[in-house]
C-alpha positions in Angstrom: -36.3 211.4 38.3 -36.2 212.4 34.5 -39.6 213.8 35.0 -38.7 215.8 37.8 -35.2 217.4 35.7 -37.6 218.2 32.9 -40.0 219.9 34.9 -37.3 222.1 36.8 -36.2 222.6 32.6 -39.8 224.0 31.8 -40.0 226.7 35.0 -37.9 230.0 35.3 -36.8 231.8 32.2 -38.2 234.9 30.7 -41.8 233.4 30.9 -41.5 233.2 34.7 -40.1 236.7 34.9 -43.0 238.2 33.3 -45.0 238.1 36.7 -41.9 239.6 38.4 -41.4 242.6 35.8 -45.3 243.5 36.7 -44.3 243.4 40.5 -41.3 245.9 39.7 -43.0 247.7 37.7 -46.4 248.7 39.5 -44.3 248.6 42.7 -41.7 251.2 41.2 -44.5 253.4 39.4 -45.7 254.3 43.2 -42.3 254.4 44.6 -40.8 256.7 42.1 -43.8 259.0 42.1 -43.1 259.7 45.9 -39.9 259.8 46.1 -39.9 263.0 43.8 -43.0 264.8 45.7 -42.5 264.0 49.1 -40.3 266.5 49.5 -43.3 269.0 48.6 -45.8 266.8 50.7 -43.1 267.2 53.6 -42.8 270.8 52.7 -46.4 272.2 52.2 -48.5 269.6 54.1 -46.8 268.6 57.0 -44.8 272.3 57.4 -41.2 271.4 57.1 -38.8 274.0 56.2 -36.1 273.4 53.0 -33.5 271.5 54.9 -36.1 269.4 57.1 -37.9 268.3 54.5 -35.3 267.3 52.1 -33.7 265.7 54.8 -36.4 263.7 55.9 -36.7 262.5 52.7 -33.6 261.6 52.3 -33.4 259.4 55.3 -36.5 258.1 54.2 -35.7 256.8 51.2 -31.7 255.7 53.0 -33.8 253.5 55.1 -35.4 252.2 52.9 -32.2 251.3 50.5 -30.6 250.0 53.9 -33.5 247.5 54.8 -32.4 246.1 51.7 -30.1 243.5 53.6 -32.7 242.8 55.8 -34.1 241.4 52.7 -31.9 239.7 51.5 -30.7 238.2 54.4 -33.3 236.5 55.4 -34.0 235.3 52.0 -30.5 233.8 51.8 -31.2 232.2 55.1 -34.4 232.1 56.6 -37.4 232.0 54.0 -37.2 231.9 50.1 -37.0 234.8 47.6 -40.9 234.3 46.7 -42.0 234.3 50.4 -39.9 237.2 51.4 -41.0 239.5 48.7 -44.4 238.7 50.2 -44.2 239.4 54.0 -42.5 242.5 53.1 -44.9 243.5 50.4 -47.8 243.5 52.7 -46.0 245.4 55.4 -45.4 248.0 52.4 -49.1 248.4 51.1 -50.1 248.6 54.8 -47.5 251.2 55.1 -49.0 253.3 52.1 -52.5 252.8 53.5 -50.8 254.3 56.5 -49.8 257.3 54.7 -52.9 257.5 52.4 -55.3 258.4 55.9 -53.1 260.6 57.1 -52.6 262.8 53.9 -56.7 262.7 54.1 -57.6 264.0 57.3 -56.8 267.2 58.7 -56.6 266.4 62.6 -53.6 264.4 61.3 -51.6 267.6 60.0 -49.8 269.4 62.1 -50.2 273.6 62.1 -47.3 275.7 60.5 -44.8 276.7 63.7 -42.3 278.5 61.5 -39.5 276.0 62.6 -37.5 273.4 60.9 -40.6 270.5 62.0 -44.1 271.0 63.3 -45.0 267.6 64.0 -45.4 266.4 67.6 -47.2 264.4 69.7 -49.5 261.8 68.3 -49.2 263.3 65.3 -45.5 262.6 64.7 -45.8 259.2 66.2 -48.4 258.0 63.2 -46.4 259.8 60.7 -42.7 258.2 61.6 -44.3 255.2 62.6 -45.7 254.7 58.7 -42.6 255.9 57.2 -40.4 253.7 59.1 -43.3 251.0 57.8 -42.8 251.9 54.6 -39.2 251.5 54.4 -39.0 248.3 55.9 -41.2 246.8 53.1 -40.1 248.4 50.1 -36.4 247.5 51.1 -37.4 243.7 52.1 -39.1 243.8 48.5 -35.9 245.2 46.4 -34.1 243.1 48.5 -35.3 240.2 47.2 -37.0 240.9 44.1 -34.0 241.4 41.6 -32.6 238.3 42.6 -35.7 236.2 42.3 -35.4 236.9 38.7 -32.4 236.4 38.6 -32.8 233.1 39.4 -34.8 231.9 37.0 -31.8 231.8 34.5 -29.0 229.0 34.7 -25.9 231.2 34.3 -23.7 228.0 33.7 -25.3 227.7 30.3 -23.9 230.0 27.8 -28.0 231.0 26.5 -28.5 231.1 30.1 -25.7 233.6 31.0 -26.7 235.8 27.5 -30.3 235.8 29.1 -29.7 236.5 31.9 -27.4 240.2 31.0 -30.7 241.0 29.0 -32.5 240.0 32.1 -31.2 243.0 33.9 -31.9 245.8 31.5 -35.3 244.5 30.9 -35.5 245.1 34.5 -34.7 248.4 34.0 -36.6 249.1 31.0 -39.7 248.1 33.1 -39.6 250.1 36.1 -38.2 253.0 33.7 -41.6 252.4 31.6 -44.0 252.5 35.0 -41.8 255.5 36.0 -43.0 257.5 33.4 -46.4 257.0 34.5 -45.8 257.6 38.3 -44.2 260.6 37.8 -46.8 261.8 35.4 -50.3 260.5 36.3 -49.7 260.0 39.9 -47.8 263.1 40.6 -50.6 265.0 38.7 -52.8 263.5 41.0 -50.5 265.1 44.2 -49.9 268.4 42.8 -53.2 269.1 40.8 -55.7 266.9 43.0 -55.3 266.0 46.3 -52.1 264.3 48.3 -54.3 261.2 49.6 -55.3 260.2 45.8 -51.9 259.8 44.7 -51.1 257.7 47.8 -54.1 255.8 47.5 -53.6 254.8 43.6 -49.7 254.2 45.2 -51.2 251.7 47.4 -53.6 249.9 44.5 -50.9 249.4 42.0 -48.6 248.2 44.8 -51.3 245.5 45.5 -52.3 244.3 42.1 -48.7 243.9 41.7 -48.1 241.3 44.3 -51.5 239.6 43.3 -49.6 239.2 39.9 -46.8 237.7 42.0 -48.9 235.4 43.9 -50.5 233.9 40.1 -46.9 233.6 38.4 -45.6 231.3 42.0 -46.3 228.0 39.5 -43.6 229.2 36.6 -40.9 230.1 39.7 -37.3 228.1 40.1 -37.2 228.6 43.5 -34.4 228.9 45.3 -34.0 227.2 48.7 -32.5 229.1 51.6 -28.4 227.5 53.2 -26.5 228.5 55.4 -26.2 232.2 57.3 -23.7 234.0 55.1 -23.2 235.8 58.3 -21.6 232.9 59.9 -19.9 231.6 57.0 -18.1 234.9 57.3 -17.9 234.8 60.9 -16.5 231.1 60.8 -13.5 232.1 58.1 -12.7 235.6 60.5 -13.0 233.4 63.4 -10.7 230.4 62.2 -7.8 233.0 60.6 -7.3 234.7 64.2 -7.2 231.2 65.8 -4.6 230.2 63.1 -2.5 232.9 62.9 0.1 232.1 63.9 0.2 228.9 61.9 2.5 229.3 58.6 0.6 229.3 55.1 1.8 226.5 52.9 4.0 227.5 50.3 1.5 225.3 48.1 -2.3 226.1 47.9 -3.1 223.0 47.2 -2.3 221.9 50.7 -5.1 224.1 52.5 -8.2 222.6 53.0 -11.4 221.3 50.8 -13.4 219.2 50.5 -14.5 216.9 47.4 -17.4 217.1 44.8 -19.3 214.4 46.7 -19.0 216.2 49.9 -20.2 219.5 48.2 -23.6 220.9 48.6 -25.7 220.9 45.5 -25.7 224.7 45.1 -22.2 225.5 46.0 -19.1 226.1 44.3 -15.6 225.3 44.2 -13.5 228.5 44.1 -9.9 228.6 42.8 -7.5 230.2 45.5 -6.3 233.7 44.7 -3.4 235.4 46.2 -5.2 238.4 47.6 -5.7 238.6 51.3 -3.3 235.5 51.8 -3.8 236.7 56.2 -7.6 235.1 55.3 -5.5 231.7 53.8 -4.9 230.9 57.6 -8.4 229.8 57.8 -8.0 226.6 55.7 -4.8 225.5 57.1 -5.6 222.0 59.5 -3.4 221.9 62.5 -1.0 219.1 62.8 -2.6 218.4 66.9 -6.5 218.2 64.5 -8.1 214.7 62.7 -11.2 216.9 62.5 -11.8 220.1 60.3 -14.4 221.6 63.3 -16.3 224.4 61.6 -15.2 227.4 63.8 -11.6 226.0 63.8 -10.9 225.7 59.6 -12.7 226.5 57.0 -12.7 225.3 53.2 -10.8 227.2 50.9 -13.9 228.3 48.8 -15.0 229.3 52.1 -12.5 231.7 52.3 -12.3 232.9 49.1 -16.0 233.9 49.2 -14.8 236.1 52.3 -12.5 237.5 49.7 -15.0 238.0 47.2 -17.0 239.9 49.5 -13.6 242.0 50.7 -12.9 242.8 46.9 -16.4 244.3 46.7 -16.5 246.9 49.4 -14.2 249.3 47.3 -16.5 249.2 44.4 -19.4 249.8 46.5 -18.1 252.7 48.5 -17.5 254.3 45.1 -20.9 254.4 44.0 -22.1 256.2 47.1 -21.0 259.5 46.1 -23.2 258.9 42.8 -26.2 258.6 44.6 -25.6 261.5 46.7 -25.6 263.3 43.2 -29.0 261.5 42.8 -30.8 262.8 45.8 -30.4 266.4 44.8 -32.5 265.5 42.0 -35.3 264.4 43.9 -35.1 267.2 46.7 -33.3 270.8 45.5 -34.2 270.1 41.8 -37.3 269.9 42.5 -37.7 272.8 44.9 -35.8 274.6 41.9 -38.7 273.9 39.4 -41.2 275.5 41.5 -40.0 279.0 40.5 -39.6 278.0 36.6 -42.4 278.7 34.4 -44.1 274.8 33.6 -45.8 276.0 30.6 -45.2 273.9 27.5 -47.2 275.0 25.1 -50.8 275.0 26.7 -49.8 272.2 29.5 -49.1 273.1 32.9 -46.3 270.4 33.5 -46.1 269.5 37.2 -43.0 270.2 38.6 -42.3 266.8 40.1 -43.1 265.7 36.2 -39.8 266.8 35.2 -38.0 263.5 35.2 -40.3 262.1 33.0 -37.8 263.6 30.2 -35.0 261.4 30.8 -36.9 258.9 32.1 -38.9 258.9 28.5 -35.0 259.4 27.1 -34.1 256.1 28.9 -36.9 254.0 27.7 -35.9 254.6 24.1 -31.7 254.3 24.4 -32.3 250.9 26.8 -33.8 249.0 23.9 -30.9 250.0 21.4 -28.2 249.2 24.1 -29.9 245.6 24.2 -30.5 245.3 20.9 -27.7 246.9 18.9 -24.9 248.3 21.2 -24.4 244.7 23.3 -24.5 242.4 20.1 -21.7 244.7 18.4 -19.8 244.7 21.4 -20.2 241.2 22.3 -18.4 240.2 18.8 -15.9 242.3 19.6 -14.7 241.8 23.3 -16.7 238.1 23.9 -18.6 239.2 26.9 -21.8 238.0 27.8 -23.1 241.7 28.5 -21.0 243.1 25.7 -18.5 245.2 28.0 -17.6 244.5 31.4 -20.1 245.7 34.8 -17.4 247.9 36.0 -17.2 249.2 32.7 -20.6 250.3 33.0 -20.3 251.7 36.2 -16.9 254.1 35.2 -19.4 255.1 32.5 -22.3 255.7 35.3 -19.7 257.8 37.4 -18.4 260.3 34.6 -21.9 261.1 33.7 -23.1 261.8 37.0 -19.8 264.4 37.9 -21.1 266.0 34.1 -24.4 266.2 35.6 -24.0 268.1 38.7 -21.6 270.8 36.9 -24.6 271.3 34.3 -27.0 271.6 37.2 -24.5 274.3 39.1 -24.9 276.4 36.2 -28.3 275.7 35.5 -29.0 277.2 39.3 -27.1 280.2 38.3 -29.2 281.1 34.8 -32.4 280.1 37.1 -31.5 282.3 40.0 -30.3 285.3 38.5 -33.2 285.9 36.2 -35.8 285.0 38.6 -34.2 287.5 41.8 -34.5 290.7 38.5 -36.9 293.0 38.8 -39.3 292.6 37.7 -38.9 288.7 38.0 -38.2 286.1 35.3 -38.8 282.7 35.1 -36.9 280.3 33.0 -38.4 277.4 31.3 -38.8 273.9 33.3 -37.4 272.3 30.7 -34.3 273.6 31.7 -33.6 271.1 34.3 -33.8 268.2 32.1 -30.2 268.8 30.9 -29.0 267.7 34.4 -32.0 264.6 34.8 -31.5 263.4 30.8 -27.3 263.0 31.9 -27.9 261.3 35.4 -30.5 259.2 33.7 -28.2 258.1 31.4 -25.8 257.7 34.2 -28.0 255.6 36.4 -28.9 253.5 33.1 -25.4 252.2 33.4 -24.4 252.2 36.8 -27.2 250.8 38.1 -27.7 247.6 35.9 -23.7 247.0 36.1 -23.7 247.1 39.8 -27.0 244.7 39.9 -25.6 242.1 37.6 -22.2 242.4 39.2 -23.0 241.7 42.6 -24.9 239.1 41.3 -22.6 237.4 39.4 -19.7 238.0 41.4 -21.4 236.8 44.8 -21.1 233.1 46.4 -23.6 231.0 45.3 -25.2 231.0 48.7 -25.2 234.6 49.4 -26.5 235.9 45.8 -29.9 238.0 47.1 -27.1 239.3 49.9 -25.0 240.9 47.8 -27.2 242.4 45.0 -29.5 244.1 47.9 -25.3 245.6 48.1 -26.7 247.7 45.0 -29.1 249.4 47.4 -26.9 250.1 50.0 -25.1 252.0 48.1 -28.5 254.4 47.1 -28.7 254.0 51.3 -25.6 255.1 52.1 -25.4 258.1 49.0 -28.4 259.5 50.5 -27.6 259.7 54.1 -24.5 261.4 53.1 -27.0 264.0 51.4 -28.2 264.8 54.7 -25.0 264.9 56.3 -23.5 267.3 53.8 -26.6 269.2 53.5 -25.9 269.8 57.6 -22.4 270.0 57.1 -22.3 272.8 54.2 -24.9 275.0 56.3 -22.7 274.9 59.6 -19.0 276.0 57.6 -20.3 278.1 54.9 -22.5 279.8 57.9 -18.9 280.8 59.2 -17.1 281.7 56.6 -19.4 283.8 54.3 -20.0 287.5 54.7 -23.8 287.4 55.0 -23.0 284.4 58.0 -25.9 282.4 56.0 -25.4 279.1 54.6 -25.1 277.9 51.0 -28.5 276.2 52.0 -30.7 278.1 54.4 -33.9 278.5 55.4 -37.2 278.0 53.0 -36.4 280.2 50.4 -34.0 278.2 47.2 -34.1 281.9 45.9 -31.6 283.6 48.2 -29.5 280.2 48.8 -26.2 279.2 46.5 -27.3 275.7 46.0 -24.7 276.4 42.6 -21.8 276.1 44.5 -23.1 273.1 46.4 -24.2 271.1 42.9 -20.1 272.3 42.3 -18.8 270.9 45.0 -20.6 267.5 44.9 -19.0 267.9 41.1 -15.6 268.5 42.2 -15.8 265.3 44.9 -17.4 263.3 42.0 -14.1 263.5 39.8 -11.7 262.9 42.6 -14.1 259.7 43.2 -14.0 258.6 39.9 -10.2 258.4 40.1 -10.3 256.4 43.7 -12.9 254.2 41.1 -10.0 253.2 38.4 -7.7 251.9 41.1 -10.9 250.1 42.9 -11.7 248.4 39.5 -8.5 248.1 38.4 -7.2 246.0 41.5 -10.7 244.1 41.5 -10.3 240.3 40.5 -13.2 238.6 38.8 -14.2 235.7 40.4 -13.9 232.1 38.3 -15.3 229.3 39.7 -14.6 225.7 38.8 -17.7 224.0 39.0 -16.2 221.0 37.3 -13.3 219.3 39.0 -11.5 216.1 38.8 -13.1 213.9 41.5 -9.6 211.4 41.7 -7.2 215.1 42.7 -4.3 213.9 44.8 -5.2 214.7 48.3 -2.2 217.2 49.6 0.0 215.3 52.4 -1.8 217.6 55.4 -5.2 216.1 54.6 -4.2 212.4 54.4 -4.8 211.7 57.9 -8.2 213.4 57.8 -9.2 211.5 54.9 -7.6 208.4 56.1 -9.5 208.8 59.6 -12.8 209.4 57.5 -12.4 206.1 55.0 -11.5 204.3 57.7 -14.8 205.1 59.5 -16.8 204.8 56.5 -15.3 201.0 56.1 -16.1 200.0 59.0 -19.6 201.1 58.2 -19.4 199.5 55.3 -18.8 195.7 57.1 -21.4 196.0 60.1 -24.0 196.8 56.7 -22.8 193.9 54.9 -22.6 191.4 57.5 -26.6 192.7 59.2 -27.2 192.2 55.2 -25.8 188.9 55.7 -27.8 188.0 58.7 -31.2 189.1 57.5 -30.8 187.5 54.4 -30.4 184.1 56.1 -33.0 184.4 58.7 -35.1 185.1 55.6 -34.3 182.3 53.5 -34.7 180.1 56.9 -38.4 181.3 57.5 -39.2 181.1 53.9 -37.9 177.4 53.6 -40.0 176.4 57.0 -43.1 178.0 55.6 -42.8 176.5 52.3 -42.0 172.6 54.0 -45.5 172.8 56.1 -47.7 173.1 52.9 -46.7 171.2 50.2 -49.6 171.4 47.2 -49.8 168.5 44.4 -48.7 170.6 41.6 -45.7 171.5 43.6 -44.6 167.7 42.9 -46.0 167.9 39.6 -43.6 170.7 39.1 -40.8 168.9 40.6 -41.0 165.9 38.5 -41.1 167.6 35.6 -38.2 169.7 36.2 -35.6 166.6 34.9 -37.4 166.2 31.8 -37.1 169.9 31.1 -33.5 169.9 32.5 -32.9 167.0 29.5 -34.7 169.0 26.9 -32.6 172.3 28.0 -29.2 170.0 27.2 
């Protein structure tokens, strides 16, 4: 038993992690580079026009951040954090082989129509079919993958939970350090090369990453799957109607749970909170009950995890506007840089290249957050991670509400000199104004939200909720497209020219100022709905260690009396089958030993007297 604790001691950690920060990180270097040229591919290859190709790419990559909680659903349930990364890795590589042959041959492009999307037929089948691929197993991957590491840290051991904050930015710093390359070497490769080269190095990285996975499987804690969150929540939902109209205790301590030896090895006690007391009626036992039947009450940590998850939903529905603020990045700002001049010097930069500025800004300002801001601040305030996560996220959300003004008036300078005659183009370098601030931005709201739905989730529904990270970028992009729609069809009505703020192909004749404003304008307003959210928000405190002898609350002693009473009984018809056996043994052993008798048997038995006297 000691042998097996100190080898569970000598896996996870940092060391274990290694392998998973390779998997991000070649993963991310593919993922990032198409996120931010797709729109071009979309665009130039496969004859979208400026709405239809941002769009699609922006329900692309929503799917993608949706399928998340396919992830980590069934890696909370079904299969294990190592094993789902792997099935939906492979459906992801496939996917980019997928896309690789079709970006190579020509009978698999569709000829310029002039309307919003030119492919049909055959042709659109293969190309939805491996984007729809492609989502499924790049979400399935992130929605596993950060929590896998996750788990290699012991977060009730205070080098555990310090390690385990770091783990997070290191996460970042990683995927921030392959971004660089993606969007540098690989896009290079789509704009200066050829389309199928960059997907085809996509898909090679992608693979040697989840080879790397595959050799670290020896150094993993892994983390068994429980029980369906799904129904856990379904049970508590279920129970509370049933009960309600049962009165709530005016003591706590009366609803129902059950003791430390009954509890599951992973889970939890929670303490009761007074939020959401209607969810209480799920723990109360009915008087006409000796049994606590699942679908009829629920523990009380059982229902404050259905609380935990309740309290969350604000927080995460203030984060979509955010990444609706991101996807204009990766769709209008980079339709913007193609009428910039991307000389620098005597490079031609790539305009998809752009976000290598903050991205390089980020690698450099992640370190001294680790390194000097979090130690400072953890001496002052005692956190773990220095300040709070919804302290980083506030942070996140100001940032990305500066970024879209800067990027409205950006547009304007960009605009106005290029539609003179004759026509000037501004520097590139322009744009990285509005990407250095966002990246900032994202460098804070995204690791908060990761470490706080981690932290902050049930024990048994921990992959679950930090794939709720992702669901936010799912959500914020979708809500790109459907204000994208939504601006064209009101603005269409209302201005003189009747043309939208975001019409047809050409970004040169749009006012895509006014909608970086207006996504500015909604971004404050958001920020304010965020204060209450966080404000109202209570952290969750779990007591792992309880008193085992807690005086059982009058509703519960007939349960418990029902239950010891069984277990005696038990108990007796064990003892007296014990009893039995042991007789019926001693009885065959005694016949046995009667029938053969040897001679140094009597020696033995003659001598036993003397030794007796000797003894005395």
């Amino acid at each position: 038993m000691e042998d097996k604790v100190a080898t569970i001691k000598q896996k996870g950690g940092f060391r274990a992690c290694g392998f998973i920060f390779v998997l991000s990180s070649l993963e991310n270097m593919g993922f990032i580079a198409n996120a931010i040229s797709m729109v071009l591919y979309f665009k130039n290859e496969m004859h979208f026009n400026l709405a239809g190709a941002s769009n699609t790419l922006t329900n692309l990559m929503g799917s993608t951040f949706l399928l998340c909680l396919v992830g980590g659903f069934i890696s909370d349930t079904f299969l294990s954090r190592f094993a789902t990364c792997l099935i939906f890795g492979t459906l992801e590589v496939l996917a980019l082989v997928m896309i690789t042959v079709q970006a190579y041959s020509e009978k698999l492009h569709p000829p310029d129509c002039g309307k919003s999307s030119c492919v049909k037929g055959g042709i659109a089948a293969y190309f939805y079919a491996s984007l729809c691929l492609y989502a499924l197993g790049s979400g399935g991957v992130r929605g596993a993958l950060p929590a896998l590491g996750a788990g290699q840290f012991d977060e009730k051991d205070p080098k555990g939970a310090k390690a385990l904050a770091s783990y997070f930015n290191y996460f970042l710093l990683t995927t921030t350090l392959a971004a660089v390359i993606g969007v540098t070497a690989i896009v290079y490769v789509f704009t200066e090369k050829a389309w199928w080269g960059g997907f085809l190095i996509s898909s090679i990285v992608t693979f040697i990453g989840f080879i790397a996975l595959v050799i670290g499987k020896p150094f993993y804690r892994n983390q068994e799957p429980g029980e369906s969150p799904l129904v856990r929540v379904s049970q508590v939902i279920v129970a509370a109607i049933k009960n309600r109209k049962l009165s709530l205790p005016e003591n706590p301590e009366e609803l129902y749970e059950i003791n430390e030896k009954e509890r599951v090895g992973t889970e939890e006690r929670i303490p009761h909170t007074n939020q959401f007391r209607c969810l209480d009626k799920a723990a109360i036992v009915p008087k006409d009950s000796m049994e606590a039947a699942p679908w009829r009450v629920c523990t009380l940590t059982q229902v404050e995890e259905v609380k935990i998850l309740t309290r969350m939903m604000p927080i995460l529905a203030s984060t979509i506007l955010m990444n609706t603020c991101l996807a204009q990045l990766q769709t209008f700002s980079v339709t913007q840089g193609a009428y910039m001049d991307p000389q620098l010097g005597s490079i031609k930069v790539p305009t998809p290249s752009i976000p290598v500025i903050p991205l390089l800004f980020m690698s450099i300002l992640l370190p001294v957050y680790e390194f000097l801001f979090v130690p400072f601040a953890r001496k002052i305030t005692g956190h773990p991670s220095g300040i709070t996560q919804l302290q980083r996220v506030g942070v996140g959300l100001v940032l990305s509400a500066v970024s879209m003004t800067i990027a409205g008036f950006v547009e304007v300078k960009r605009r106005n000199a290029f539609n003179q005659m004759p026509p000037k183009q501004i520097s590139l370098f322009w744009l990285s104004f509005q990407y250095c601030i966002f990246g900032i931005a994202d460098m804070f709201t995204l690791v908060g939200l990761l470490e706080f739905f981690y932290k902050e989730a049930p024990a048994g529904m921990r992959t679950l909720s930090t794939s709720f990270t992702f669901l936010s970028l799912s959500f914020g992009n979708f809500l790109s497209s459907v204000f994208v729609d939504i601006i064209n069809a009101m603005t269409k009505r209302i201005t003189p020219s009747k043309q939208g703020w975001l019409h047809g192909t050409d970004i040169n004749k749009n006012n895509a100022n006014l909608f970086y404003w207006f996504l500015a304008i909604l971004s404050v307003l958001n920020f304010v709905l965020y204060l209450y959210a966080a404000a109202w928000y209570k952290y969750k405190t779990a007591e792992n260690n309880f008193e085992a002898n807690k005086p059982i609350p009058p509703a519960l002693m007939d349960i418990n009396a029902a239950a010891a009473a069984k277990d005696e009984k038990i108990d007796q018809d064990n003892g007296e089958a014990k009893q039995n056996e042991a007789a019926a043994s001693f009885d065959d052993d005694h016949i046995g030993k009667g029938k053969e008798v040897s001679s140094d048997d009597h020696v033995a038995k003659e001598k036993e007297p003397i030794d007796d006297e000797v003894k005395l």
